[in-house]
C-alpha positions as CSV (number, residue, x, y, z in Angstrom):
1,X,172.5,44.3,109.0
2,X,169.6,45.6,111.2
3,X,167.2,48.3,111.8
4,X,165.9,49.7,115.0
5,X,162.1,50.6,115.3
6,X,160.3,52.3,117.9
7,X,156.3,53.1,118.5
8,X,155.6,56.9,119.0
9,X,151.7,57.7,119.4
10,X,151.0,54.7,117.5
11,X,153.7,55.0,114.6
12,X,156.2,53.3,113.8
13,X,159.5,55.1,113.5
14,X,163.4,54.3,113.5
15,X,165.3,54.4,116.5
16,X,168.8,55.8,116.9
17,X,169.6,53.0,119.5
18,X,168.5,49.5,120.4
19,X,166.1,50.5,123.9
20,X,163.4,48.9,125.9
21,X,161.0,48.1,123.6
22,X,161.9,48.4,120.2
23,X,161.8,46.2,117.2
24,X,165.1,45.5,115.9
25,X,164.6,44.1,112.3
26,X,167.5,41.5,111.6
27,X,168.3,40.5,108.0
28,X,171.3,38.9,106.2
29,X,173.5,39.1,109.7
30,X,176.9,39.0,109.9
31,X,177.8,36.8,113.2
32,X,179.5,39.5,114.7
33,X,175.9,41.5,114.4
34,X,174.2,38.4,115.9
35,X,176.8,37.7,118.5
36,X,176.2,41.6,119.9
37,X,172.4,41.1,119.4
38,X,172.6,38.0,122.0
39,X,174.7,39.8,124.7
40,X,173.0,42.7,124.3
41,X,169.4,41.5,124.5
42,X,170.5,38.5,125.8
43,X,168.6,36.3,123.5
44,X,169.1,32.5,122.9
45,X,172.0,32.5,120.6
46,X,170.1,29.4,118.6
47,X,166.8,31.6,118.3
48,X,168.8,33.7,116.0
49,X,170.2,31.4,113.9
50,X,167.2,29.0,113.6
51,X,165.4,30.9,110.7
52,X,169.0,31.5,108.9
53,X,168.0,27.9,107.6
54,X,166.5,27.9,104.4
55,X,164.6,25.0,105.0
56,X,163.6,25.7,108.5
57,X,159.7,24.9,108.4
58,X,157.4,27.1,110.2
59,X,156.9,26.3,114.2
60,X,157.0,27.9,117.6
61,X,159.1,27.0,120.1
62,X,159.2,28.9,124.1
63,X,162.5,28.8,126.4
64,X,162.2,31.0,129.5
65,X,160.8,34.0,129.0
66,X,161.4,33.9,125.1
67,X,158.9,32.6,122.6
68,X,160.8,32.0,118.9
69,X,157.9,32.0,116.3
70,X,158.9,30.8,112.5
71,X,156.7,31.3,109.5
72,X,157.0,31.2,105.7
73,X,156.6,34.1,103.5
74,X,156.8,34.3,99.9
75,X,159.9,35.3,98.4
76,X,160.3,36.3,94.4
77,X,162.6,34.7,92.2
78,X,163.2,35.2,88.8
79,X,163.9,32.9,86.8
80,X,163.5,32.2,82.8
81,X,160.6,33.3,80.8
82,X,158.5,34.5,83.8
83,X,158.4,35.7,87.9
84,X,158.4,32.4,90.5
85,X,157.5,32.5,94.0
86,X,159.4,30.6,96.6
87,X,159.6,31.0,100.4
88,X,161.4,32.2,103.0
89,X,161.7,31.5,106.9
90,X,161.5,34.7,109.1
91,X,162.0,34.0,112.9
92,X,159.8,36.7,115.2
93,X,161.7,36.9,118.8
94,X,158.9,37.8,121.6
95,X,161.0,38.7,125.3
96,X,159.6,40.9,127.7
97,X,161.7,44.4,126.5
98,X,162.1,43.3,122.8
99,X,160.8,42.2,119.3
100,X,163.5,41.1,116.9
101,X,162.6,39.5,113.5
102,X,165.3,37.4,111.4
103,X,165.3,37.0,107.7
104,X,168.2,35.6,105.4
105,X,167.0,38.9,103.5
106,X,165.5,42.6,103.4
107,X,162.1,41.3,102.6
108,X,159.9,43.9,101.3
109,X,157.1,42.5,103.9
110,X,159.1,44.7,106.6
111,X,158.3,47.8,104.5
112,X,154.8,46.3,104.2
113,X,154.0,45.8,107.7
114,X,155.5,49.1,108.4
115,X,153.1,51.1,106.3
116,X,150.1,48.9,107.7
117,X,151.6,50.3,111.3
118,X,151.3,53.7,110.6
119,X,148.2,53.4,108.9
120,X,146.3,52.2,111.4
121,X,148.4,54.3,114.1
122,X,147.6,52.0,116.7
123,X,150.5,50.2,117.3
124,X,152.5,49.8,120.7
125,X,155.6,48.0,120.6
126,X,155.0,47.3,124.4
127,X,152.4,44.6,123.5
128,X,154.7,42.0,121.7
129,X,151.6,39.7,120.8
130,X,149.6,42.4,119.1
131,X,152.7,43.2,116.8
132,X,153.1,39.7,115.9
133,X,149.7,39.2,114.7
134,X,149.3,41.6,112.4
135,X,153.0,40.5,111.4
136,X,151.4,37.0,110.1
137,X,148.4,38.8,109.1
138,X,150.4,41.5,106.6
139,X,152.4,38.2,105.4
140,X,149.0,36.0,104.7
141,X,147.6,39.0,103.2
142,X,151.2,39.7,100.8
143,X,150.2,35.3,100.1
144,X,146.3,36.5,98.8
145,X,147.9,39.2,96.9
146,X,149.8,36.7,95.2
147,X,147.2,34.4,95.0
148,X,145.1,36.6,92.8
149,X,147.9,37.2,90.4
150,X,148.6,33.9,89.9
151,X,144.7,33.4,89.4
152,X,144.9,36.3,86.7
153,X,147.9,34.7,85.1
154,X,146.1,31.0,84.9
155,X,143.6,32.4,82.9
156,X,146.1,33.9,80.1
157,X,147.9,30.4,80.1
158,X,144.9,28.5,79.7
159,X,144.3,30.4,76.8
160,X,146.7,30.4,75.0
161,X,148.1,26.5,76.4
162,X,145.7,25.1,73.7
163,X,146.9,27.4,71.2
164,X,150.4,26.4,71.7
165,X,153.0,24.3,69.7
166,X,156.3,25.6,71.5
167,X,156.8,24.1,75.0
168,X,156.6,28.1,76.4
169,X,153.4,27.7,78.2
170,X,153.5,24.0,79.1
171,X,156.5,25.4,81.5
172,X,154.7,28.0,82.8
173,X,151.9,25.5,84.0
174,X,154.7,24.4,85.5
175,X,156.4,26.8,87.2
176,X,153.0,27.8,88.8
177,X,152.2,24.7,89.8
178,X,155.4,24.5,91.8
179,X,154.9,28.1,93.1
180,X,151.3,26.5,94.8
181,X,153.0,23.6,96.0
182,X,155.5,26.0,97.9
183,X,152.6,28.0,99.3
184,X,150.6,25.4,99.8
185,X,153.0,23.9,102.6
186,X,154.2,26.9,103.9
187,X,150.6,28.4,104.6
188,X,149.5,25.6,106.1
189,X,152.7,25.0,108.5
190,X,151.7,28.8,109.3
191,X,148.0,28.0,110.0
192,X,149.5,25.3,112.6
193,X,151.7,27.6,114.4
194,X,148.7,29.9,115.1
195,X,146.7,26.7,116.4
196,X,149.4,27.1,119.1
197,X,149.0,30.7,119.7
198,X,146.0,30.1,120.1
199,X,145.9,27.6,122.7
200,X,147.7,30.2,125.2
201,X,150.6,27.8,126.0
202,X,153.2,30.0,124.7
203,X,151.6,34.2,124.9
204,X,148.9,35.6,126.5
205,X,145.9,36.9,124.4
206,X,143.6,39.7,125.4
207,X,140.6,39.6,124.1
208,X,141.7,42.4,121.4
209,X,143.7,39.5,120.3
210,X,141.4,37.3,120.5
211,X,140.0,38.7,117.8
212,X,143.0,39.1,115.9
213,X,143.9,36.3,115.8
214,X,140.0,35.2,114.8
215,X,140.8,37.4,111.8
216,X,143.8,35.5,110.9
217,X,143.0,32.0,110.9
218,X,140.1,33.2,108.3
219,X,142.6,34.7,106.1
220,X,145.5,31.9,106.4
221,X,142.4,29.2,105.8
222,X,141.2,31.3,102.7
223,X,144.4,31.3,101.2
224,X,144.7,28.0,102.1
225,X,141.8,26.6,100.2
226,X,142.6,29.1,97.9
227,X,145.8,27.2,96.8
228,X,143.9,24.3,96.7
229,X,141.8,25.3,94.0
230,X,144.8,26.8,92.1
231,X,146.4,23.1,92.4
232,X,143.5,21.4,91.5
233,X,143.2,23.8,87.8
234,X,146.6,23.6,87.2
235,X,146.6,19.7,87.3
236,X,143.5,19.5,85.4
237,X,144.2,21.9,83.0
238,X,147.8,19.7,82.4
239,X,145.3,16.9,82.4
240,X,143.0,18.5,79.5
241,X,145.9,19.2,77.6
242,X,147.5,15.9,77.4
243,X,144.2,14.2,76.0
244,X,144.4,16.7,73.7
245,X,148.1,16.0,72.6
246,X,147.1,12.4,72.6
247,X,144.0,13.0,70.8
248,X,145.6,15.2,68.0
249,X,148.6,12.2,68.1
250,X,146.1,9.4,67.0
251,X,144.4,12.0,63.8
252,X,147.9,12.5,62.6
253,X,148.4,9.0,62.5
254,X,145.1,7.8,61.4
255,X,145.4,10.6,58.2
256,X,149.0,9.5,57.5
257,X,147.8,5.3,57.8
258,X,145.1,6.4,55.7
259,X,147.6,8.0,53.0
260,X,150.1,5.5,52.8
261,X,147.1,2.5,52.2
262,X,145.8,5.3,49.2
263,X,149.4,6.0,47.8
264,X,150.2,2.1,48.0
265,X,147.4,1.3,45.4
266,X,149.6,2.7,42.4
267,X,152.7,1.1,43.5
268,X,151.4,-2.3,44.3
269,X,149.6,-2.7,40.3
270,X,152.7,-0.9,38.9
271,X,154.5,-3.5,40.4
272,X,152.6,-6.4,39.1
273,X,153.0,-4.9,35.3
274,X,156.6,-4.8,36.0
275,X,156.4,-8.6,36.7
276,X,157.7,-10.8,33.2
277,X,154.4,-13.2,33.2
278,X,150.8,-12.9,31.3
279,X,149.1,-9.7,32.7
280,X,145.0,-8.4,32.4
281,X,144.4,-6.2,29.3
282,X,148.4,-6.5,27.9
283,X,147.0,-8.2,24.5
284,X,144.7,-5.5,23.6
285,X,146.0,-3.3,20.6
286,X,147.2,0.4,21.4
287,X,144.6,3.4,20.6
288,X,146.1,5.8,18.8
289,X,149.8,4.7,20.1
290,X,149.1,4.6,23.4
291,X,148.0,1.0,25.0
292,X,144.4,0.3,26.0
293,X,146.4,-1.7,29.2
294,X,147.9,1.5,30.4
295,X,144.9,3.8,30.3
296,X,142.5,0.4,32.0
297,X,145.4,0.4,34.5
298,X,145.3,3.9,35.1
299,X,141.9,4.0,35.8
300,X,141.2,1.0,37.8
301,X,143.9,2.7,40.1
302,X,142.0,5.5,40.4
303,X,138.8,4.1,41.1
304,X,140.4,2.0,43.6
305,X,142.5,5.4,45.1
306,X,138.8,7.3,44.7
307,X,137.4,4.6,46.9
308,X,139.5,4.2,49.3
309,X,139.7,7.9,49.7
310,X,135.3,8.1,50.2
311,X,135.7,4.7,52.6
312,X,138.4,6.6,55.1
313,X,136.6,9.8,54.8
314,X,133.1,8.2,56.0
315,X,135.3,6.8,58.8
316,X,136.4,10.4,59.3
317,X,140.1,9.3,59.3
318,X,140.8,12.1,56.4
């Protein structure tokens, strides 16, 4: 499918028919939709279908008179017990009469972008380089956006990571730090393609652009080193938690050592009375019925217990 734009007094606004400069917004083609795109705008038939690849990676590429730019947005996907970000390739086609972006999707950046358009009511569809800066800017601001959630959301999880005993928020960890790996990548395969533009090779800037594009490289670097820092908490929050495991691991099994040497002690001298030779304190006479050899046992094995009990305490193993 695919949507026609055009730029009235600064606004963008749908257009009944693909014209002279216009933005036609691809997404989700069909190949006869592509194949009437390339005859009728007569664009590079591979410039269409190189950001149908999911794992195209973001570069810029100039054949003639048309400049194929590919970055990486993020895309949502649920999945499980909470919201993952992946990305997404979306080509931007630059000729002299016409913009055309291709997505494998409707991304909601297009509706984005589109109210940034007529909010500033300043765009002209005749200047192709202006649209596709702010195009990159609207998605490096949709990846700070996200950013900040996922900066909210880090500090619920660390919270309650300590707190837990189910495996719930050890995945979450997870799936965030696979989210900033995604980004991570993507923004800075971005931050290289605007290097290029930069360099003039491939468009010419104006000095309007200029500063643009200025405005852009500080925002794609901020998220940049914003990701970073996300990485670097998430590992050493995984980190922190794992001593802990380990830590808590090695006080279960000093208690339970300390228990089993405490619950031996009865066993052990019970053991020896059972024994058919000469034993300590089995001559004496019983007291009252009951034999002076089981209450001295008795209480030799619970001085013994008691003792062992105030040694592994000191020691802080109980």
């Amino acid at each position: 499918m695919f949507r026609v734009y055009k730029s009235e007094n600064g606004i963008l606004l749908p257009a009944e028919s693909i014209i002279p400069h216009t933005w036609i917004c691809l997404f989700n083609p069909l190949e006869e939709e592509m194949s009437y795109l390339e005859k009728k705008c007569h664009i590079f038939p591979e410039f269409l279908r190189y950001p149908l690849d999911e794992e195209e990676r973001p570069r810029i590429e100039k054949e003639e008179q048309q400049v194929l730019i590919i970055l990486r947005v993020p895309d949502i996907i649920s999945k499980g017990i909470f919201v993952r970000y992946e990305t997404i390739p979306i080509g931007i086609i630059l000729t002299d009469d016409y913009i055309i972006t291709v997505c494998l999707k409707d991304h909601p950046i297009f509706e984005d972008f589109i109210t940034f358009a007529n909010k500033s009511k300043t765009f002209d569809l005749r200047n192709p380089v202006n649209f596709l800066l702010n195009f990159m800017l609207s998605a490096t601001s949709l990846y700070i956006k996200l950013l900040r959630n996922i900066d909210k959301a880090l500090e619920e999880y660390e919270e309650e990571i300590f707190k837990a005993i189910e495996n719930e928020e050890i995945i979450k960890m997870l799936s965030i730090e696979k989210t900033l790996t995604y980004f991570n990548t993507s923004l800075q395969g971005n931050d290289t393609v605007l290097t290029k533009i930069q360099s003039g090779r491939y468009v010419r800037l104006t000095e309007e652009d200029q500063e643009v594009l200025e405005d852009l490289q500080i925002e794609t670097r901020q998220a940049i080193e914003m990701t970073k820092v996300f990485l670097n908490i998430v590992s050493g929050t995984m980190d922190a938690y794992a001593s802990i495991i380990n830590n808590n691991l090695n006080l279960i099994m000093k208690f339970l050592a300390s228990m089993a040497i405490i619950i031996s002690i009865p066993t052990t001298i019970y053991s020896m009375y059972g024994m058919n030779i000469p034993l300590p304190f089995q001559e004496l006479p019983p007291f009252k019925g009951t034999s002076y050899a089981f209450l001295f046992v008795n209480l030799i094995t619970l001085f013994i217990m008691f003792l062992l009990f105030l040694f592994f305490r000191k020691k802080r193993y109980l």
